[in-house]
N, CA, C and O atoms as a MOPAC input file, in Angstrom:
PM7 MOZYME 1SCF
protein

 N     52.61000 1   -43.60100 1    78.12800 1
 C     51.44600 1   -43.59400 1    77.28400 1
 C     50.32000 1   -44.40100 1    77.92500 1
 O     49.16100 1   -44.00400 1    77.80600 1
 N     50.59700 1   -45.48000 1    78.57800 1
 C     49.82900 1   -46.35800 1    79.07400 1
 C     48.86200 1   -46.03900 1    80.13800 1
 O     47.68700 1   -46.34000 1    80.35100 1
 N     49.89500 1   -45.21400 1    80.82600 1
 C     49.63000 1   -44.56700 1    81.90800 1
 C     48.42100 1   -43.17500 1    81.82800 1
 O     47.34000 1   -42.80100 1    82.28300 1
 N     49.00700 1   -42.96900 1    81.33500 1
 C     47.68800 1   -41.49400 1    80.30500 1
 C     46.54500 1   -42.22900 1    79.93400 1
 O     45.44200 1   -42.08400 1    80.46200 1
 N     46.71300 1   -42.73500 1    79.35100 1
 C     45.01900 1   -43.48700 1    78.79100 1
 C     44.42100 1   -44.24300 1    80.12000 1
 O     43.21200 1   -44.44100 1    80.00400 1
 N     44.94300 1   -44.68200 1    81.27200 1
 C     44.26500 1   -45.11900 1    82.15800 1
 C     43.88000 1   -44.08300 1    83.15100 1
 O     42.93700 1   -44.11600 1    83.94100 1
 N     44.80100 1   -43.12800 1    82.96700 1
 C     44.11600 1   -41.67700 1    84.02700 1
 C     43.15300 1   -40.84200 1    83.33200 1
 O     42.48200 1   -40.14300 1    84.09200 1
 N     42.95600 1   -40.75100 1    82.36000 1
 C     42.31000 1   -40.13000 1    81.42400 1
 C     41.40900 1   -41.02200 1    80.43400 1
 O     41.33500 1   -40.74800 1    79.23700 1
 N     40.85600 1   -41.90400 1    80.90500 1
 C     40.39000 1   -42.77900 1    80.18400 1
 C     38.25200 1   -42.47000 1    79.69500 1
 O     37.51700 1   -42.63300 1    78.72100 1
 N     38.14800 1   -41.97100 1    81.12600 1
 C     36.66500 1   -41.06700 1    81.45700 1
 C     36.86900 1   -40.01800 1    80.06100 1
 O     36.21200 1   -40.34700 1    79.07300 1
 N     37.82400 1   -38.67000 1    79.93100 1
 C     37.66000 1   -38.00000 1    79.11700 1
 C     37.53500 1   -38.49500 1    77.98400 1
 O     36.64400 1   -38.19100 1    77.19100 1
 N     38.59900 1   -39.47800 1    77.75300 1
 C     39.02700 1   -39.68500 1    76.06900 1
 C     37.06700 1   -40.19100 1    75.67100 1
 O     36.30200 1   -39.61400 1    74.89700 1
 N     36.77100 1   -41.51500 1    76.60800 1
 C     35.47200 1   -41.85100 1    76.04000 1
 C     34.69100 1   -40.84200 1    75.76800 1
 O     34.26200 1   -40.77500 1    74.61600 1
 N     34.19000 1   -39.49600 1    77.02900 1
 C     33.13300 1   -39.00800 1    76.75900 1
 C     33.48200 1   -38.20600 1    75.72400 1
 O     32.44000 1   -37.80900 1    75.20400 1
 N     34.80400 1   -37.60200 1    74.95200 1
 C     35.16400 1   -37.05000 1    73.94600 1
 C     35.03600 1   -37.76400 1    72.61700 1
 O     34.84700 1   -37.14000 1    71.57300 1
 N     35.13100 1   -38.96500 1    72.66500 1
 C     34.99000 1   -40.19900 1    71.58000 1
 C     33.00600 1   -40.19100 1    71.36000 1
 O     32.58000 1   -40.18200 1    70.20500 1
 N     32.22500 1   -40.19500 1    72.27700 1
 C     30.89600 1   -40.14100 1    72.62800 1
 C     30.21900 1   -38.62200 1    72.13600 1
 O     29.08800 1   -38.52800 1    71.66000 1
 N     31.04500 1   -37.59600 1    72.33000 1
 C     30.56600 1   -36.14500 1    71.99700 1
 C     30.49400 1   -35.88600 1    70.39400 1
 O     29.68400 1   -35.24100 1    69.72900 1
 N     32.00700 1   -36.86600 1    69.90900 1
 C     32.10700 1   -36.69700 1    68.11700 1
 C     31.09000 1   -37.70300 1    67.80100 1
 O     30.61500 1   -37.67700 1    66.66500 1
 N     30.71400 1   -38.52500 1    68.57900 1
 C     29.95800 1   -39.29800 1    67.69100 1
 C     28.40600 1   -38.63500 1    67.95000 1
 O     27.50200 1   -38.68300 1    67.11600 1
 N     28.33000 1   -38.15700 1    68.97400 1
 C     26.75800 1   -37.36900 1    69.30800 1
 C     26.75400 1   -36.33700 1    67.68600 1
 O     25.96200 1   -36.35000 1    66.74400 1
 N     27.87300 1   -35.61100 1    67.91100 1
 C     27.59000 1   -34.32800 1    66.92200 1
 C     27.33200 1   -35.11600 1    65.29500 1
 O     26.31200 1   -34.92100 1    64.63400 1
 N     28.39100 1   -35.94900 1    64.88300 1
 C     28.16500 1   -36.80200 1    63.95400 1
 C     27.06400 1   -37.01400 1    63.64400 1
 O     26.68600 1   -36.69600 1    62.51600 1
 N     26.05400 1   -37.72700 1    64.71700 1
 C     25.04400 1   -38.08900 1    64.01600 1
 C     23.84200 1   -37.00700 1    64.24700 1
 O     22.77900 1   -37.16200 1    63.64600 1
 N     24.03100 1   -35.96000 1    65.09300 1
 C     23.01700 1   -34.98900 1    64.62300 1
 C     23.43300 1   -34.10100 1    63.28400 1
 O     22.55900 1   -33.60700 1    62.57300 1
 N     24.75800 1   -33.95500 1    63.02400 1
 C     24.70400 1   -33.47300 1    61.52100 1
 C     23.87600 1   -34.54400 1    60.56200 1
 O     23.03500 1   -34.06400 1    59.80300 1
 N     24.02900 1   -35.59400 1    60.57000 1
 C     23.43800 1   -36.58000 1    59.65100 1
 C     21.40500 1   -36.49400 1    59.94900 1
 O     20.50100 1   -36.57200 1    59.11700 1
 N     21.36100 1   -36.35700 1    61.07900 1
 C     19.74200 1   -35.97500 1    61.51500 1
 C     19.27000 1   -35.00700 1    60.70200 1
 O     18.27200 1   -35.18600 1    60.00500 1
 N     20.11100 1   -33.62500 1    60.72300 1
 C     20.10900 1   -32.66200 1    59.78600 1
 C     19.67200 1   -32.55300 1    58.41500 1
 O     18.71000 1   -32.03500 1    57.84700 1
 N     20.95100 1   -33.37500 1    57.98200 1
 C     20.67100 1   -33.25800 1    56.23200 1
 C     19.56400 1   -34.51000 1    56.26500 1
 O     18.69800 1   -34.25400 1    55.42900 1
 N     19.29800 1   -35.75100 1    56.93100 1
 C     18.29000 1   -36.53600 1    56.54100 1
 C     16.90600 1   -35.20800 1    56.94200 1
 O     16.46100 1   -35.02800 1    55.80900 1
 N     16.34500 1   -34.57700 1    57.57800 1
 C     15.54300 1   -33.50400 1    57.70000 1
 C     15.04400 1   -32.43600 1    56.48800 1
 O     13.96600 1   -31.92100 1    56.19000 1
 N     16.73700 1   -32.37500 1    55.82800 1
 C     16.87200 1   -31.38000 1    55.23400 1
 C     16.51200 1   -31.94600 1    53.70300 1
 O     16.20000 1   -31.27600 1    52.71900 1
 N     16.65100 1   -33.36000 1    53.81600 1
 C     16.20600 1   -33.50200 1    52.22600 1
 C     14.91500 1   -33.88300 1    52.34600 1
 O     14.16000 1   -33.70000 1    51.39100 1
 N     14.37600 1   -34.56700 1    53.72200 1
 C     12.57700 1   -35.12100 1    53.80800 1
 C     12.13700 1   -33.76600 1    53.27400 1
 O     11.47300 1   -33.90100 1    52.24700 1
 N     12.31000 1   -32.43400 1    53.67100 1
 C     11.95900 1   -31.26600 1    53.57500 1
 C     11.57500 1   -30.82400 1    51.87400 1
 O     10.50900 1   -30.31000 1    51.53400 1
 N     12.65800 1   -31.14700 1    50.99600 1
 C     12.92100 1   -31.03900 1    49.90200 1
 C     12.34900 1   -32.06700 1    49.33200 1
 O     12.15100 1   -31.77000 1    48.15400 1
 N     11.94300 1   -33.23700 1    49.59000 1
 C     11.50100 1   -33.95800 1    49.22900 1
 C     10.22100 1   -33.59300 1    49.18900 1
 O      9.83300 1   -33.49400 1    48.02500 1
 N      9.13300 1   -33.27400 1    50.25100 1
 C      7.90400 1   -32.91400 1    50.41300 1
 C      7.55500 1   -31.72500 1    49.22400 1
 O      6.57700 1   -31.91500 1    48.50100 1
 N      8.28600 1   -30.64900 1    49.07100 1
 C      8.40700 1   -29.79600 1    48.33100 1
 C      8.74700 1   -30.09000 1    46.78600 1
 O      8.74000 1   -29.25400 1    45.88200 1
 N      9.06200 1   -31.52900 1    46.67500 1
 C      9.29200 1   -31.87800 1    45.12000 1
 C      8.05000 1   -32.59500 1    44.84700 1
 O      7.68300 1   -32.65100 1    43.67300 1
 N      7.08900 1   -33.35600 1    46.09100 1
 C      6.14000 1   -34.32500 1    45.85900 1
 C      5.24000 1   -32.91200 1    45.35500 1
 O      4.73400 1   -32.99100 1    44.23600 1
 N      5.04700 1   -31.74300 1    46.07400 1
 C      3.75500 1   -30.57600 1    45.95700 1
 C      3.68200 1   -30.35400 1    44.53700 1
 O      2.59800 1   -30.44000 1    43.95900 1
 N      5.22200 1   -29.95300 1    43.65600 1
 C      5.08900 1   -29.63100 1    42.46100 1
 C      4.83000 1   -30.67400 1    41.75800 1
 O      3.87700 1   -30.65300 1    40.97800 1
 N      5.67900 1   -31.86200 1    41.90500 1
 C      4.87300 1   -33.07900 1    40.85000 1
 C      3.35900 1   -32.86400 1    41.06500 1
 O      2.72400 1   -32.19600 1    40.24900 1
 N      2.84000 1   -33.34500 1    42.01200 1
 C      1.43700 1   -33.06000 1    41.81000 1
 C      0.78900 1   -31.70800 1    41.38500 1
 O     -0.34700 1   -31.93100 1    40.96700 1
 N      1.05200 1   -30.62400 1    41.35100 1
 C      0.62700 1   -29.23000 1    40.64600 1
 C      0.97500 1   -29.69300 1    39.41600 1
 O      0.33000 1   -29.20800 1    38.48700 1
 N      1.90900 1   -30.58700 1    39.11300 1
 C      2.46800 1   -30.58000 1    37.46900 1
 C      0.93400 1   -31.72400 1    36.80300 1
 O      0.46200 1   -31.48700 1    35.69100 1
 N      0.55000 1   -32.51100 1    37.40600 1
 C      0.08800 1   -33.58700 1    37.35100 1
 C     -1.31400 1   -32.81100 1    37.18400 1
 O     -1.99000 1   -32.97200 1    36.16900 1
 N     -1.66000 1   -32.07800 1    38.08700 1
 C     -3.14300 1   -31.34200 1    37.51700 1
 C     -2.74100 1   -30.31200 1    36.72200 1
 O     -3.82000 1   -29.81100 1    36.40600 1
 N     -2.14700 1   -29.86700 1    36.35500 1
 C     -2.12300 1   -28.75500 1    35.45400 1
 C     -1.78000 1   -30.02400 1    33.87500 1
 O     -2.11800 1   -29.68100 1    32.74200 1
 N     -1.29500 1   -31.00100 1    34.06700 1
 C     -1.39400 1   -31.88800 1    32.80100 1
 C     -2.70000 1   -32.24100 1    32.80500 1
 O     -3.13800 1   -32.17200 1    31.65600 1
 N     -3.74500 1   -32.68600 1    33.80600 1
 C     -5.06400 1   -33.65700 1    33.65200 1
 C     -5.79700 1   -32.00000 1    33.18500 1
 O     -6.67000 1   -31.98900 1    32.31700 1
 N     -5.54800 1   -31.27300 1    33.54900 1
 C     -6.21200 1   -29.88800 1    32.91900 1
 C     -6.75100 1   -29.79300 1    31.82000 1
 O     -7.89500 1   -29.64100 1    31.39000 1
 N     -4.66700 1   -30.02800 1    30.99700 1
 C     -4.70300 1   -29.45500 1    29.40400 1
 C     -5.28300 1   -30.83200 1    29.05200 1
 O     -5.85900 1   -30.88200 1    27.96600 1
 N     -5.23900 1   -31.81100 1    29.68200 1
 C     -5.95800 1   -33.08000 1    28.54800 1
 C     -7.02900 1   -32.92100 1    28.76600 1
 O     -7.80700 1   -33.30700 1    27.89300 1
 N     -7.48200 1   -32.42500 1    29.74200 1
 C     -9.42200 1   -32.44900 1    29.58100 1
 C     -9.83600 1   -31.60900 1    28.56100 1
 O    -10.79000 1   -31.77300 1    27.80000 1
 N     -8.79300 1   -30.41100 1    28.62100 1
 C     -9.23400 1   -29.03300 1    27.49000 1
 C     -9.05300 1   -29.63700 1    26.18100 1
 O     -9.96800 1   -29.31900 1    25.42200 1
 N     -8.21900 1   -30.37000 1    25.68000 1
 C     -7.70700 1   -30.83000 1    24.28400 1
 C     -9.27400 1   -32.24400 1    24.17100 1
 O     -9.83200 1   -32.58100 1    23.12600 1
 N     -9.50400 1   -32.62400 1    25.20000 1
 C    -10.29600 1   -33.60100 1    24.92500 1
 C    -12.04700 1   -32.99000 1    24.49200 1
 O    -12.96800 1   -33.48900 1    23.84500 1
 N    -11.91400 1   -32.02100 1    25.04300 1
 C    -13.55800 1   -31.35000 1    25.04200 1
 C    -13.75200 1   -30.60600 1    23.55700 1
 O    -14.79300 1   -30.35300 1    22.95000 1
 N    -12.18600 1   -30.32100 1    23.15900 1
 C    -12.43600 1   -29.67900 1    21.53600 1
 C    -12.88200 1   -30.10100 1    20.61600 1
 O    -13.02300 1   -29.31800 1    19.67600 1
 N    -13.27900 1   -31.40600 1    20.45600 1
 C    -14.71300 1   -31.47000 1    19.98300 1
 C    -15.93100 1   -31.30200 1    19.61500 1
 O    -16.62300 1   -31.25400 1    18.59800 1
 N    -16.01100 1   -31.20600 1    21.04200 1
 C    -17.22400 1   -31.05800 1    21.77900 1
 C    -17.97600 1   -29.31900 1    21.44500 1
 O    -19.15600 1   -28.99800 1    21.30600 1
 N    -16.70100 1   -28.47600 1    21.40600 1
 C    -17.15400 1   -27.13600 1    21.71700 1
 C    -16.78700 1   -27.06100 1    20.12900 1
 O    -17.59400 1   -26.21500 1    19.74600 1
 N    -16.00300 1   -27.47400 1    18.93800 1
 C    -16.04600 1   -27.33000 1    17.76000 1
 C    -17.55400 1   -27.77700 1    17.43100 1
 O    -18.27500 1   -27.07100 1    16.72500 1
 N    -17.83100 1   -28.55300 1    17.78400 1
 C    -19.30800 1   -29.39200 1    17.62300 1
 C    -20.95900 1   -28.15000 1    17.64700 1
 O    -21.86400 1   -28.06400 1    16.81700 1
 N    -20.77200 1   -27.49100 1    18.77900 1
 C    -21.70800 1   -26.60300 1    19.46900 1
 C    -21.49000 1   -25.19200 1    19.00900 1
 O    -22.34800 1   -24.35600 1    19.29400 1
 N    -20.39400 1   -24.83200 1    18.30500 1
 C    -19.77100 1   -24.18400 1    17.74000 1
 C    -20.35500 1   -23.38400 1    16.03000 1
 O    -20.62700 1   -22.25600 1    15.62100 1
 N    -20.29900 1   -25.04000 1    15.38400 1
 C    -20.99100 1   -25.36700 1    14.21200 1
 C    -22.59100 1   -25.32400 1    14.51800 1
 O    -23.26900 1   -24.63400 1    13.75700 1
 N    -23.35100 1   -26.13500 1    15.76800 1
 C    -24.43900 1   -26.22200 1    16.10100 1
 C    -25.35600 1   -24.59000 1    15.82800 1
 O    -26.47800 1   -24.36400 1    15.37500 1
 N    -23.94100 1   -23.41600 1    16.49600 1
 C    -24.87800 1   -22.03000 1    16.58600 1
 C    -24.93200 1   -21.78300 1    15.05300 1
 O    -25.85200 1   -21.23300 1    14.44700 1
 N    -23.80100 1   -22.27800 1    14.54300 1
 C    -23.68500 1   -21.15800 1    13.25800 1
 C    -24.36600 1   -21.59700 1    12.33800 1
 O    -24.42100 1   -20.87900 1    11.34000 1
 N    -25.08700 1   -22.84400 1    12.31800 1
 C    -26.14000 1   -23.18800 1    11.54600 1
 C    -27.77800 1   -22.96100 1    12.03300 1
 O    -28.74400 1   -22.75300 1    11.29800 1
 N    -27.75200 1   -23.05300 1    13.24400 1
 C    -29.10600 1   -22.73300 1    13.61900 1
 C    -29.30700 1   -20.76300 1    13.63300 1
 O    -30.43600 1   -20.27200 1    13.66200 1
 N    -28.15600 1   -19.96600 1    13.60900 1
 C    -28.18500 1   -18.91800 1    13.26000 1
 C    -28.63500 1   -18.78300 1    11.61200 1
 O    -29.70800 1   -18.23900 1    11.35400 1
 N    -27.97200 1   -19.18000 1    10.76900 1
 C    -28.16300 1   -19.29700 1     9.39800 1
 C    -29.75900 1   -19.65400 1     8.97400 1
 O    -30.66000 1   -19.14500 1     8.30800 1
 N    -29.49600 1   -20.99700 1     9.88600 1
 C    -31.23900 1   -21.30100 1     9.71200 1
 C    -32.14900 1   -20.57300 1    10.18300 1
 O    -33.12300 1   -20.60100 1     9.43100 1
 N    -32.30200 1   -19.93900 1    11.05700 1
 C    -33.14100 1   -18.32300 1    11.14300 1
 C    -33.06700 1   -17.50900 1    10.40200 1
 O    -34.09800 1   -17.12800 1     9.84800 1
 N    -31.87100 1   -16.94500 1    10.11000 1
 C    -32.14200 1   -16.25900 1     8.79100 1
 C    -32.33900 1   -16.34300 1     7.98000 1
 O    -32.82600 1   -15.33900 1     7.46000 1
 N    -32.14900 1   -17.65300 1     7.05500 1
 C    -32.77900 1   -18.17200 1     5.52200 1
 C    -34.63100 1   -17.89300 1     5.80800 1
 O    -35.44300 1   -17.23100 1     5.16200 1
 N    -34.79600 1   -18.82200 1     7.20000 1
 C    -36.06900 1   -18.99600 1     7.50500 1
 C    -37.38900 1   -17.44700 1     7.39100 1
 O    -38.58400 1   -17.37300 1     7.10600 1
 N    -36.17000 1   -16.30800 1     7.84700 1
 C    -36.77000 1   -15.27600 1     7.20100 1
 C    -37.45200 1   -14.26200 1     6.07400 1
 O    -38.29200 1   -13.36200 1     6.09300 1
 N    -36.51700 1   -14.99300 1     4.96500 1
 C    -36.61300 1   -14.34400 1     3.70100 1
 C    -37.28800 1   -15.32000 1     3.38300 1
 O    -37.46200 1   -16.40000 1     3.94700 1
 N    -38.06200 1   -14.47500 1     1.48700 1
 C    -38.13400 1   -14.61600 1     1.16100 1
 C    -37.32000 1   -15.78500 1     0.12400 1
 O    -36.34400 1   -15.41400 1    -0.52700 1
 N    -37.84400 1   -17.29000 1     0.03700 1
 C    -36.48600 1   -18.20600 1    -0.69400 1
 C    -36.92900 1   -18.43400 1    -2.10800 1
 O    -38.04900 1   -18.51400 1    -2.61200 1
 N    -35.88700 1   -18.50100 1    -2.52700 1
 C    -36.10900 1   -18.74300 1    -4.20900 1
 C    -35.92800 1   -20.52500 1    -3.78100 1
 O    -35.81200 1   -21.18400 1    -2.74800 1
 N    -35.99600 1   -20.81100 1    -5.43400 1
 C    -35.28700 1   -22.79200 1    -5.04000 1
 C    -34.17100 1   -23.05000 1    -4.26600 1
 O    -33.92500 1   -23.73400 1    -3.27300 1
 N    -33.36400 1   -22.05800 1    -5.25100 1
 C    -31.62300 1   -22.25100 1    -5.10800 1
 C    -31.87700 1   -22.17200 1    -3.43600 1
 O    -31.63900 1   -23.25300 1    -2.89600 1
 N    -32.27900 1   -21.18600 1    -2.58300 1
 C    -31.89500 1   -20.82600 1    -1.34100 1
 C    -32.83700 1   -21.90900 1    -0.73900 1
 O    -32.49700 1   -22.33700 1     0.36400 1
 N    -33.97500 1   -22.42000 1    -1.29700 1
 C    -34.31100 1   -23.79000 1    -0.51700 1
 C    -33.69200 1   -24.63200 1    -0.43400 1
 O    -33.62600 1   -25.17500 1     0.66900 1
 N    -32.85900 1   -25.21600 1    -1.65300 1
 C    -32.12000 1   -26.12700 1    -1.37000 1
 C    -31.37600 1   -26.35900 1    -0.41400 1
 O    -31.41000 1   -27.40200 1     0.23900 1
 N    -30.29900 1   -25.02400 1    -0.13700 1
 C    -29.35400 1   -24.40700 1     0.58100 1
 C    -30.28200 1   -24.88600 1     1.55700 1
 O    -30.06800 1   -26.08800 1     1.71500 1
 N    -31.43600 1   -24.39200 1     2.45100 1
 C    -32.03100 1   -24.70700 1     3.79000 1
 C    -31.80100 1   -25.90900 1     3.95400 1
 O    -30.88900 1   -26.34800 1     4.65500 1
 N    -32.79100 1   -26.72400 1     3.17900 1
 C    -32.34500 1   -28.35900 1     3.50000 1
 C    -31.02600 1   -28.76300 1     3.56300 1
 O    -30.83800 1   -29.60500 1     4.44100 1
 N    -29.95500 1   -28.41600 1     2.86400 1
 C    -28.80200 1   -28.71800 1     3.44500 1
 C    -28.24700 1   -28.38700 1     4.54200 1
 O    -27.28700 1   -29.04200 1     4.94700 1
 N    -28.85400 1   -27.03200 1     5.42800 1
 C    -28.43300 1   -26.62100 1     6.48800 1
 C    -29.37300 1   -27.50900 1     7.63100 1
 O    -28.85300 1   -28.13300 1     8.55500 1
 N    -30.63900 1   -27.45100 1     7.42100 1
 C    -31.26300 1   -28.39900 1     7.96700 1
 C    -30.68500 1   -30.09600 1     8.61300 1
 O    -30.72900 1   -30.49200 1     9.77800 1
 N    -30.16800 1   -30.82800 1     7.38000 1
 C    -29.70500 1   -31.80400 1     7.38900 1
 C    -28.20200 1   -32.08900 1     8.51000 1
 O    -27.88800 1   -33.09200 1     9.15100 1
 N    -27.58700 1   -30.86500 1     8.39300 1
 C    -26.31100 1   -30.58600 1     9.24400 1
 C    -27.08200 1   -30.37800 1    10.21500 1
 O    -26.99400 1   -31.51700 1    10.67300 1
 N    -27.88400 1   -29.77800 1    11.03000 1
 C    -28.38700 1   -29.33400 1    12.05300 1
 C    -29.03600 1   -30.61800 1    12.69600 1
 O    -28.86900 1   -30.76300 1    13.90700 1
 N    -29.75500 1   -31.55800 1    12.01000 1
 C    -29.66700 1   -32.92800 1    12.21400 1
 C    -29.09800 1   -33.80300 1    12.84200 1
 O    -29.43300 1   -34.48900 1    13.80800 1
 N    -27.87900 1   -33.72100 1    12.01200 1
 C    -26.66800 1   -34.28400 1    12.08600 1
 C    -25.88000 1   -34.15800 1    13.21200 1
 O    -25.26800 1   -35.10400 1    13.70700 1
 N    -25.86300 1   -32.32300 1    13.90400 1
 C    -24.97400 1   -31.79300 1    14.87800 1
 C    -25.89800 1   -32.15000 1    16.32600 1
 O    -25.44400 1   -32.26100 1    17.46400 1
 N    -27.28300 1   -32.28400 1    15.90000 1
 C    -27.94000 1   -32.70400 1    17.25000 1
 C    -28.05500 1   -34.26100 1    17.60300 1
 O    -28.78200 1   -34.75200 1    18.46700 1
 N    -27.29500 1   -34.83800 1    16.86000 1
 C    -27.61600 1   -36.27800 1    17.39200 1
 C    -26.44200 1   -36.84200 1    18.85700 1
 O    -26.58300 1   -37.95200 1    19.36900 1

């Protein structure tokens, strides 16, 4: 036995040296293989991340467009009262639309 490992001592290392070469390029591999997957999980978090700052800008502006919304449908109204002929009753009604229209432009 003794004898074998000293005549053969060149192979056994560079065979001991070859498993450990392959060893650690499999490990090169999967570390590659998850940076890879990794990059590809950072892309969608961030697509997830603007498609959230999206819907909060949209939920935040509904206000805004309920606001401008009301703005037409009274300044529409108020053109048309403004047309006819008004009794009291429908004056009154103006000034109250008036007053909202006021109100929606401040």
């Amino acid at each position: 036995m003794k004898g074998f490992l000293i005549k053969y001592k060149f192979y056994i290392v560079l065979g001991l040296l070859a498993i450990v070469f392959f060893r650690s390029c499999g490990k090169s591999r999967s570390i590659y293989t998850l940076e890879v997957e990794n990059s590809t999980n950072i892309e969608v978090v961030d697509s997830l991340n603007n498609v959230i700052k999206d819907q909060s800008d949209k939920l935040d502006s509904i206000p805004e467009i309920l606001r401008t919304e009301k703005l037409s449908i009274y300044l529409s109204l108020d053109d048309t009262i403004s047309r006819v002929d008004r009794t009291p009753q429908l004056m009154g009604f103006h000034a109250i639309i008036k007053d909202r229209i006021k109100n929606l432009q401040k």
